[in-house]
C-alpha positions in Angstrom: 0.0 0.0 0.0 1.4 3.4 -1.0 2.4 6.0 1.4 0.1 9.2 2.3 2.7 11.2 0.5 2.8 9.0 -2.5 -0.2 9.4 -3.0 -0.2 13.2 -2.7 2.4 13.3 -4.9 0.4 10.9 -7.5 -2.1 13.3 -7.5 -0.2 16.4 -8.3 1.4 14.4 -10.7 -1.8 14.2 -12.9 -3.0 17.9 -12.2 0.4 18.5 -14.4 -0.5 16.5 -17.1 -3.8 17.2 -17.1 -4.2 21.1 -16.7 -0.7 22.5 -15.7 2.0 24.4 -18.0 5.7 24.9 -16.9 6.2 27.7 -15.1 2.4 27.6 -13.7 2.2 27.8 -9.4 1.4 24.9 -7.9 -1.4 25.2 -5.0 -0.1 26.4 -1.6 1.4 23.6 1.4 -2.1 25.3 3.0 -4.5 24.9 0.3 -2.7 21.3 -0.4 -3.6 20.1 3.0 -6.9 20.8 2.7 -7.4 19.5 -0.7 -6.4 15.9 0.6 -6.6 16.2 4.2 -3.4 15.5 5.1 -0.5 17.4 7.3 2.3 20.3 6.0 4.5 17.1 7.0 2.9 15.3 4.2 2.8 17.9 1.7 6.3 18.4 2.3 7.4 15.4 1.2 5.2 14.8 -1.7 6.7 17.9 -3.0 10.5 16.7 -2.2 9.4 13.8 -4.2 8.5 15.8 -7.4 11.3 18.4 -6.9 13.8 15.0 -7.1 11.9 14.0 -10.3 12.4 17.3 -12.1 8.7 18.1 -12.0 8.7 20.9 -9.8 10.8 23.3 -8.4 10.8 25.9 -5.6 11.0 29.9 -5.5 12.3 30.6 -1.6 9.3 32.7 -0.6 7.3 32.4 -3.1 6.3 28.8 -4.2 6.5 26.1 -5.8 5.9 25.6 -9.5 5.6 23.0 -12.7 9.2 22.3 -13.7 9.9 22.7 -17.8 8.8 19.4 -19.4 11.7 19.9 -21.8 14.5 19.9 -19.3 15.6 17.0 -17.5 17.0 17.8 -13.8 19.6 15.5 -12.0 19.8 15.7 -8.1 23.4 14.5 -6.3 21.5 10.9 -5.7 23.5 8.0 -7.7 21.3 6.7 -10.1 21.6 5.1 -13.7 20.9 6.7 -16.6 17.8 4.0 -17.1 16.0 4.8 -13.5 16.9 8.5 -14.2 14.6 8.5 -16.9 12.1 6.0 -15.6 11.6 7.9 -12.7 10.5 11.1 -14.5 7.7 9.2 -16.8 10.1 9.3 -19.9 10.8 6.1 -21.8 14.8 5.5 -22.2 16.3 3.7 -24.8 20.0 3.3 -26.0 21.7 2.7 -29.4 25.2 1.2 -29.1 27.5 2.9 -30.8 30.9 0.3 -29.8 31.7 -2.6 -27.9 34.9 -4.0 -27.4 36.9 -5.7 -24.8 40.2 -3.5 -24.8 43.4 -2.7 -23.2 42.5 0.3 -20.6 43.4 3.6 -22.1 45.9 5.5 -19.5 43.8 7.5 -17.7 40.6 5.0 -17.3 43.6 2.4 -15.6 44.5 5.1 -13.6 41.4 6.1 -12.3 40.4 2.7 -11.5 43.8 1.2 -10.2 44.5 -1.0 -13.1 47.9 -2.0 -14.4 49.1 -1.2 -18.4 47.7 -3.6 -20.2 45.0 -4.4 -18.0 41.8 -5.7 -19.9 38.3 -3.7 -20.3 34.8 -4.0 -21.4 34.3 -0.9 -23.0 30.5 0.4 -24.0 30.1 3.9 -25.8 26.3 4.1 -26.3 24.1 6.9 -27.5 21.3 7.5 -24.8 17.8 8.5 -25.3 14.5 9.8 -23.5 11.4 9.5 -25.8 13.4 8.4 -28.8 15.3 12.1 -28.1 19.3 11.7 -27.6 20.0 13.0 -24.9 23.7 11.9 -23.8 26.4 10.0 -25.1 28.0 7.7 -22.5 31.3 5.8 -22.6 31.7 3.4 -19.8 34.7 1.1 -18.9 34.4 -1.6 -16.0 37.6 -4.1 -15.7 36.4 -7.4 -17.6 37.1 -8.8 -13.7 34.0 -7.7 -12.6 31.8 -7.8 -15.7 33.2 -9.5 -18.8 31.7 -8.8 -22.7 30.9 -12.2 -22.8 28.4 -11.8 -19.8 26.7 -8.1 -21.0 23.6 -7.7 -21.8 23.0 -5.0 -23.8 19.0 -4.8 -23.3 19.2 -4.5 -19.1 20.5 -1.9 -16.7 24.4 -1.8 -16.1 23.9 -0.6 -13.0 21.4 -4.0 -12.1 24.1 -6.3 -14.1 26.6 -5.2 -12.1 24.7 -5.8 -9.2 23.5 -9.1 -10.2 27.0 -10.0 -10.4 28.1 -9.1 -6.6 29.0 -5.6 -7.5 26.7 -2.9 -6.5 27.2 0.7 -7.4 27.8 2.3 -4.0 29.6 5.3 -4.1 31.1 7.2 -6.9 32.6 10.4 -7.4 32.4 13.0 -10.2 33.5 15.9 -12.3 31.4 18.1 -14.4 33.0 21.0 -16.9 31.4 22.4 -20.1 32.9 21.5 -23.1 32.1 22.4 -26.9 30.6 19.1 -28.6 32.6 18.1 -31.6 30.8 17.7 -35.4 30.1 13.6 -34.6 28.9 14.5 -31.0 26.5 17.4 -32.8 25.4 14.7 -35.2 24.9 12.0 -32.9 23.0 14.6 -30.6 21.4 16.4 -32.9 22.0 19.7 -31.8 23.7 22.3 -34.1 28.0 22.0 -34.4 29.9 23.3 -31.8 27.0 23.7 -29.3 28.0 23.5 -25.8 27.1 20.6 -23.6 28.1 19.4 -19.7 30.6 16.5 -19.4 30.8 14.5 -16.4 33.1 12.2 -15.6 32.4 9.3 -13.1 34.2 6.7 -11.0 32.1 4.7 -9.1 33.0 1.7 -6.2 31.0 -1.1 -4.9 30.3 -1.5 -1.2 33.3 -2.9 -0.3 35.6 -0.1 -1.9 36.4 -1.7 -5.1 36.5 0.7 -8.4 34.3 -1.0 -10.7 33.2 1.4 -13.3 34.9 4.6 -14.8 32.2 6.5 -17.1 32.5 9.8 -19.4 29.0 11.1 -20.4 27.9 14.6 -22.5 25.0 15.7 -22.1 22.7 18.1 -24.3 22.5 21.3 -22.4 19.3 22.4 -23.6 18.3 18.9 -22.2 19.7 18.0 -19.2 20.8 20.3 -16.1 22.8 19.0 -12.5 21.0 20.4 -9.4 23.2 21.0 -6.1 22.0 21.2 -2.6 24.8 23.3 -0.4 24.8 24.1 3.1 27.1 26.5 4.9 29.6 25.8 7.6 28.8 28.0 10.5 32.4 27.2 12.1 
């Protein structure tokens, strides 16, 4: 049985679709409660919910409205490409664009503490939202913890992994705006030379091991990275 908030946020979800335009206010916490009888703690959360989807977003002192339908938001949680996308309603699919098993180039061995020579299953995909591209994604994980032989191209490589003993955990990550090359502007379909966010990605399993080093660009009329800071009173 679904939470009280869940359900809240179910609700909200289908006033969007239904009647809503990005950009439109959403209803007040007060008017919220009332409309399903429910308490500000429960409002709160069904609107954290849709905030981590991309959905909605929130004005300090002034409210909370319908997030842009064309812009996909990522929050700091680690999350696969695939339940990304699932999560926000959108359908994703992927196009491989190489796989090989191959000697790790310098700096993936470096990043993942590999020797020279070290052997890698290497995937560069194309990945897509709605049949739109929205990223292109190479990802290199030692052929010790997940060998070509034993990929399946169709599933998560986040649930493969994890299928295999080696959960995603933890990972770490860089993001810098770079100017897409003539191939990456085809393959995206954005005009040549646009500019697009990078991130770079090592991730470990639980028990510390570095399983997977990933470089993906994203469209920047397409995709945007939200932070949540504090400050350090000290």
């Amino acid at each position: 049985m679904p939470h009280k908030y869940e359900e809240v946020a179910a609700s909200i979800r289908e006033s969007i679709a239904q009647s809503m335009s990005p950009h439109d206010a959403l209803a007040s916490e007060r008017e919220l409660m009332a409309i399903h009888g429910v308490s500000r703690m429960t409002v709160r959360k069904a609107i954290a919910t849709l905030v981590d989807e991309g959905r909605v977003y929130n004005v300090h002192g002034s409210g909370t409205y319908v997030g842009s339908a064309d812009i996909f938001s990522k929050t700091p949680k680690l999350t696969s490409f695939t339940e990304d996308m699932i999560s926000r309603g959108s359908v994703p699919s992927s196009r491989v664009l190489e796989l090989a098993r191959v000697d790790a180039p310098d700096a993936v061995a470096a990043a993942l503490g590999l020797a020279a020579g070290d052997e890698v299953t290497h995937i560069r995909r194309l990945r897509l939202a709605d049949d739109v591209p929205i990223a292109i994604e190479d990802v290199y994980v030692p052929v010790s913890v997940l060998a070509i032989e034993s990929l399946n191209l169709g599933a998560s490589l986040y649930e493969q992994l994890r299928e295999a003993g080696h959960d995603v955990f933890r990972a770490e990550q860089e993001i810098k705006a770079i100017t897409l090359t003539d191939q990456e502007s085809q393959l995206l379909e954005v005009p040549a030379a646009e500019a697009a966010l990078a991130v770079t990605r090592v991730s470990s399993s639980r028990r510390g091991q570095l399983i997977e080093f990933a470089r993906t660009i994203y469209r920047s009329d397409r995709y945007t990275f939200q932070l949540a800071v504090t400050r350090d009173d000290k």
